[in-house]
RODO-684118 format. One line per field, with one value per residue: residue number from 0; residue in three letters; chain; z, x, y of N, C-alpha, C, O, CB in turn. Coordinates in Angstrom, 3 decimals. Each point is the difference from the previous one (the first is absolute). Glycine has a CB too. Example, Ala and Ser with C-alpha at 12.3 -4.5 7.8 and 13.67 -1.06 7.14 Angstrom:
% RODO-684118
resi = c(0:1)
resn = c(ALA:SER)
chain = c(A:A)
nc3 = c(7.800:-1.966)
nc1 = c(13.190:1.542)
nc2 = c(-5.690:2.223)
cac3 = c(0.000:0.060)
cac1 = c(-0.890:0.820)
cac2 = c(1.190:1.190)
cc3 = c(0.000:0.730)
cc1 = c(0.900:-0.770)
cc2 = c(1.200:1.090)
oc3 = c(0.665:0.169)
oc1 = c(1.036:0.509)
oc2 = c(-0.019:1.108)
cbc3 = c(0.581:-2.314)
cbc1 = c(-2.928:0.675)
cbc2 = c(-1.154:-1.736)
END
This chain:
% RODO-684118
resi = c(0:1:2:3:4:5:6:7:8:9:10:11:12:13:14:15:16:17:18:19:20:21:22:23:24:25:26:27:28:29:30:31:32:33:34:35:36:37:38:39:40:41:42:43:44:45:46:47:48:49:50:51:52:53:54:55:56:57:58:59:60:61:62:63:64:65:66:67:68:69:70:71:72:73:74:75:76)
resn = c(UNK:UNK:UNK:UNK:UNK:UNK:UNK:UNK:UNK:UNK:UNK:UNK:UNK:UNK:UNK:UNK:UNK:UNK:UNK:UNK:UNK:UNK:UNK:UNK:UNK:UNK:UNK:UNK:UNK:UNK:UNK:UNK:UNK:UNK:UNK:UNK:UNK:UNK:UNK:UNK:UNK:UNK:UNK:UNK:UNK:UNK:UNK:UNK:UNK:UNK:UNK:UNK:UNK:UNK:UNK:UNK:UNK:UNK:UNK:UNK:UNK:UNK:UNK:UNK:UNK:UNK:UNK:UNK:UNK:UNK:UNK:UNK:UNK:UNK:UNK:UNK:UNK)
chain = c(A:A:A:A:A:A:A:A:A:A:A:A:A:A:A:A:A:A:A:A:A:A:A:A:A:A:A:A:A:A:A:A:A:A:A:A:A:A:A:A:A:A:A:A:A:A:A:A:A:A:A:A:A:A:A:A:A:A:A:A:A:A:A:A:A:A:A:A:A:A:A:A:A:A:A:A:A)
nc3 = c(-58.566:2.000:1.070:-2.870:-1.378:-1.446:0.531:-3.043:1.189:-0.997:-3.058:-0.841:-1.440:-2.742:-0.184:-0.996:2.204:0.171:-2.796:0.443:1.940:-1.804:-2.611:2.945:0.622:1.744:1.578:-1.348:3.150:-1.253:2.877:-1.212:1.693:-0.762:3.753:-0.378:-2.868:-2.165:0.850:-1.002:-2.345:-1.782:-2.266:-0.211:1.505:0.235:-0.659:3.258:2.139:2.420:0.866:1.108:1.089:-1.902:1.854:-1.727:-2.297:1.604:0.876:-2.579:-1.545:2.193:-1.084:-2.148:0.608:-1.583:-1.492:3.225:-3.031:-0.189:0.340:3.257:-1.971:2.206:-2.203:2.690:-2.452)
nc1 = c(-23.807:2.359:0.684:-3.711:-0.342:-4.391:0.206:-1.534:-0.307:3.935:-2.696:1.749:-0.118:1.470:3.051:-2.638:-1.090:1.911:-0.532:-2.640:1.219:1.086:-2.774:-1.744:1.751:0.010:1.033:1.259:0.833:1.843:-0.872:3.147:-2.040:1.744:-1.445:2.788:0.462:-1.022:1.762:2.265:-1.256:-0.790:1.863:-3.467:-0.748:-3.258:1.260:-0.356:1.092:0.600:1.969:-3.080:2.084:-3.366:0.065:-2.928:-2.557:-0.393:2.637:1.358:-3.434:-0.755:2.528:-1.790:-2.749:-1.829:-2.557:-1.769:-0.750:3.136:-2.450:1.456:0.870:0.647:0.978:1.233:1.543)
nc2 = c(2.356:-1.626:2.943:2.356:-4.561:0.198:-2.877:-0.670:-4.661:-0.046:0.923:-2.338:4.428:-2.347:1.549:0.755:1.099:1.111:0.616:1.131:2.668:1.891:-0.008:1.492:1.430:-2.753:2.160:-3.032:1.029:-1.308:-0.698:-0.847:-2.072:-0.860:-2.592:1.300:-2.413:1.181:3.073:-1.803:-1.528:2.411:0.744:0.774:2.541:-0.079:2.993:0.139:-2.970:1.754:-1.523:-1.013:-3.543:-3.764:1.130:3.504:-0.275:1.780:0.834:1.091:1.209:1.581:1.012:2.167:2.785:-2.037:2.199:-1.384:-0.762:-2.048:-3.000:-0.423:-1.656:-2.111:-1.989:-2.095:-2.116)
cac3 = c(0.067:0.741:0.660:-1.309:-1.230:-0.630:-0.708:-1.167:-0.443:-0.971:-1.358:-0.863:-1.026:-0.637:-0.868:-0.658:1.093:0.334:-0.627:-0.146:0.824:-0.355:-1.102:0.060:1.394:1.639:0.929:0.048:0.828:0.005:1.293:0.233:1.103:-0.250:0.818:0.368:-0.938:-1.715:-0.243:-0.596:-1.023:-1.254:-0.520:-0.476:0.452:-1.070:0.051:1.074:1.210:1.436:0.436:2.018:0.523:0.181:2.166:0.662:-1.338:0.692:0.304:-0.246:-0.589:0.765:0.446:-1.015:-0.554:-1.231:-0.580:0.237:-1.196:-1.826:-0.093:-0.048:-0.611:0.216:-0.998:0.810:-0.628)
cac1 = c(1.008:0.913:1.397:-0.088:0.356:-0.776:0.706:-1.051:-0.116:1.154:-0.311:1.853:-0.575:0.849:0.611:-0.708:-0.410:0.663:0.469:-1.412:0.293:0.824:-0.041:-1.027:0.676:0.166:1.339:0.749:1.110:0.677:0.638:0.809:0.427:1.700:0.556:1.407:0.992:-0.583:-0.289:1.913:0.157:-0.273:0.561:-1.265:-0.349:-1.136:0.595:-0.976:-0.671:0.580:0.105:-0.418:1.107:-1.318:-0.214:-0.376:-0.609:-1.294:0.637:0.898:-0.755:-0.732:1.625:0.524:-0.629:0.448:-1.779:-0.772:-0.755:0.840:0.089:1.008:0.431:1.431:0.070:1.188:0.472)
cac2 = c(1.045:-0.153:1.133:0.998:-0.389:-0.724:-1.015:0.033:-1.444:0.415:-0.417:-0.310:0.509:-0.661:1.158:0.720:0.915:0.973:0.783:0.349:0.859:1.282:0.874:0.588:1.263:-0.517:0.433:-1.835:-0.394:-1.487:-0.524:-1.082:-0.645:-1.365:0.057:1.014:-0.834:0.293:1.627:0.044:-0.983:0.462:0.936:0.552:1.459:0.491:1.601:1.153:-0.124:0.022:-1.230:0.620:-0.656:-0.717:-0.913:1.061:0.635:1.492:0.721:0.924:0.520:1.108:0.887:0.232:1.050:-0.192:0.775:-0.822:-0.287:-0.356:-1.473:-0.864:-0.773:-0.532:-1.048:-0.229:-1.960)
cc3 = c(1.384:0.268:-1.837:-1.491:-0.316:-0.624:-0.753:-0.290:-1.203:-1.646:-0.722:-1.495:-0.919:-0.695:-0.875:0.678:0.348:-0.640:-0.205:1.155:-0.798:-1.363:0.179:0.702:1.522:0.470:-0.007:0.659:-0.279:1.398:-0.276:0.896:0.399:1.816:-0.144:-0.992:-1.742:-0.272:-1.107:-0.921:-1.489:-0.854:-0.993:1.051:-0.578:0.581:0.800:1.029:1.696:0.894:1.336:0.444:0.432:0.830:0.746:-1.146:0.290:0.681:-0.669:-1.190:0.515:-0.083:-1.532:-0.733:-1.137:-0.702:0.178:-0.951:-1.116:0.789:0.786:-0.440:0.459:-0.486:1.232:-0.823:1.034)
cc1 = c(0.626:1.113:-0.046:0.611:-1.876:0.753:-1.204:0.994:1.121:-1.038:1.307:-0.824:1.602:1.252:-0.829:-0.763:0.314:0.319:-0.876:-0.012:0.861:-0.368:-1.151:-0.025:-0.326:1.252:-0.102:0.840:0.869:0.456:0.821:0.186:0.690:0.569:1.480:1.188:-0.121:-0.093:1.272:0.371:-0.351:0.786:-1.088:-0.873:-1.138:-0.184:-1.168:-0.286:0.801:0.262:-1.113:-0.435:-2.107:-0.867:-0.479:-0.748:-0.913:0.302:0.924:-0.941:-0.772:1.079:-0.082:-1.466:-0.451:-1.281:-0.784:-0.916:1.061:-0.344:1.211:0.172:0.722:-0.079:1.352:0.546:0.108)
cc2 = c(-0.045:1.119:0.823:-1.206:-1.259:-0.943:-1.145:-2.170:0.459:-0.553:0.011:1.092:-0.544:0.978:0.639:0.844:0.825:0.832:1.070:1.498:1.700:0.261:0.900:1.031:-0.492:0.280:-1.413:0.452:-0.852:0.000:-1.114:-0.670:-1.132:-0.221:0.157:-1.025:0.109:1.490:0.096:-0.786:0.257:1.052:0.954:0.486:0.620:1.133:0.628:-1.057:0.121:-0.772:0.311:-1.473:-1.397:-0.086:1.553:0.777:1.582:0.820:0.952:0.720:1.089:0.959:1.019:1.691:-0.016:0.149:-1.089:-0.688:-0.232:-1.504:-0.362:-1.149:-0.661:-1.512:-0.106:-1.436:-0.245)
oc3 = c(0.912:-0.433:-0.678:-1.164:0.672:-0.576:0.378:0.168:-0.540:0.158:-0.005:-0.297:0.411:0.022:0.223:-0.176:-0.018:0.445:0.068:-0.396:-0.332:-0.301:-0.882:0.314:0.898:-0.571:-0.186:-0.380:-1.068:0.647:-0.407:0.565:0.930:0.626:-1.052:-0.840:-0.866:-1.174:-1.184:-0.646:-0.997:0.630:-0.611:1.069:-1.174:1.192:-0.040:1.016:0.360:0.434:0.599:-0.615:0.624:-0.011:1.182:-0.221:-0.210:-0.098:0.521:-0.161:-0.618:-0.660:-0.053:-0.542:-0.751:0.471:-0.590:0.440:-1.180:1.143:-0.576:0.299:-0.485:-0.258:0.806:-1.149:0.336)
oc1 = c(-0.807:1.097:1.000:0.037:-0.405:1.088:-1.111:1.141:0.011:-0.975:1.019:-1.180:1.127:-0.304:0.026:0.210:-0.741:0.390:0.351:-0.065:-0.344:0.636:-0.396:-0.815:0.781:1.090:-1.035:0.312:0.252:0.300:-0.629:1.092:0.054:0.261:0.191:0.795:0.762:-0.239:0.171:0.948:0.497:0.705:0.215:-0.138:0.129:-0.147:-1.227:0.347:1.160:-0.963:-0.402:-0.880:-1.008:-1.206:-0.299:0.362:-0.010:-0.578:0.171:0.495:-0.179:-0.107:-0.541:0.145:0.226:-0.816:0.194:-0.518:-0.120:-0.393:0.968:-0.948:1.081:-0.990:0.586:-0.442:0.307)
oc2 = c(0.179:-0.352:0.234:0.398:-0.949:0.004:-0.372:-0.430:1.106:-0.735:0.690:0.183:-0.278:1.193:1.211:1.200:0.983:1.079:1.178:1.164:1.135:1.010:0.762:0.867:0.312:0.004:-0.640:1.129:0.558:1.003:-0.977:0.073:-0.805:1.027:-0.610:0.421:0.429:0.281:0.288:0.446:-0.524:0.789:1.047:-0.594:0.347:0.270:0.086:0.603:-0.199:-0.632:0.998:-0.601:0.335:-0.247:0.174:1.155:1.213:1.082:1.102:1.115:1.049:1.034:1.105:1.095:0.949:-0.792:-1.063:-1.027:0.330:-0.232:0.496:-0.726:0.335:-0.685:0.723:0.014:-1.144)
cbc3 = c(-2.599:-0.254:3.183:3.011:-0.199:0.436:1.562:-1.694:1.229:1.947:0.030:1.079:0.715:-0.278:-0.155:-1.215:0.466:0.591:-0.802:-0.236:2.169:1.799:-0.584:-0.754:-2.496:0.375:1.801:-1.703:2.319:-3.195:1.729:-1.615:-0.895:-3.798:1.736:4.119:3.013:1.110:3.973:2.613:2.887:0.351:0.941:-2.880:1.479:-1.999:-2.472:-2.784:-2.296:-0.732:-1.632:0.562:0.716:-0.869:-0.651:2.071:-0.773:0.323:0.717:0.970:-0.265:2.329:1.661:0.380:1.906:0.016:-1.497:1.288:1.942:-2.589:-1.708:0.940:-0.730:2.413:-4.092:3.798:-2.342)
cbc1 = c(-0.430:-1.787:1.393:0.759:4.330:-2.605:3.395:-1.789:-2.936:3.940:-3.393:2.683:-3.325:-1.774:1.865:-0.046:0.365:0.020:0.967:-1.082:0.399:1.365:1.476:0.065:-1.413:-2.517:1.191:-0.462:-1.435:0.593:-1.197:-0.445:-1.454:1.304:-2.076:-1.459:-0.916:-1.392:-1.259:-0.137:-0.872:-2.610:2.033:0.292:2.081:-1.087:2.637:-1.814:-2.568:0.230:3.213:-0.580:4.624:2.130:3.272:1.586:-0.271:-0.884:-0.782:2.001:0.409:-1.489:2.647:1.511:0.812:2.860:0.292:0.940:-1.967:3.164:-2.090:1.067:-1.506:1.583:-1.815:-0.512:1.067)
cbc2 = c(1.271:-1.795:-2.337:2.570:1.257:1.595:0.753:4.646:-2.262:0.129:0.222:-4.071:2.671:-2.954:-2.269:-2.665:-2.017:-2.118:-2.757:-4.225:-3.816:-1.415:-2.396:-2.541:2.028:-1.879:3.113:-2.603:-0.069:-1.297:1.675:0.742:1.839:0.419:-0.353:0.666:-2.145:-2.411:0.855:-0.108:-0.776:-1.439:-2.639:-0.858:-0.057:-2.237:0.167:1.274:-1.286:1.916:-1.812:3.626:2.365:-0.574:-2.573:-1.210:-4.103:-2.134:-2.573:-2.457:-2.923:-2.328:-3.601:-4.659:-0.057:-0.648:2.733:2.173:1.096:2.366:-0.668:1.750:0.616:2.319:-0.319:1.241:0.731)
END
């Protein structure tokens, strides 16, 4: 734990997984960590997630405030 942000080893989880998550109710986040070109290049968008920018992740997540016990999720290409 570092300046209040815990930091935890990443795990890949699959779509189904994720889905698994939300039919179960788990708090889930999404994170869109697309670096800035592919963010603008895209026209696909997965509903609800938050953008937050790659090169500053932990940083803008702490910022942000974001419920210490939901899942984050980020995905990026």
């Amino acid at each position: 734990m570092d300046n209040g942000v815990v930091s935890a080893a990443a795990e890949r989880i699959t779509l189904a997984q994720l889905d698994d998550l939300l039919r179960q109710g788990a708090s889930v986040l999404i994170l869109d960590v697309r670096k800035e070109p592919a963010y603008q290049d895209s026209a696909t968008r997965a509903t609800g997630a938050i953008r937050v920018p790659p090169d500053r992740a932990t940083e803008t997540v702490s910022a942000l405030g974001l419920p210490r016990d939901a899942w984050l999720v980020s995905y990026c290409t």
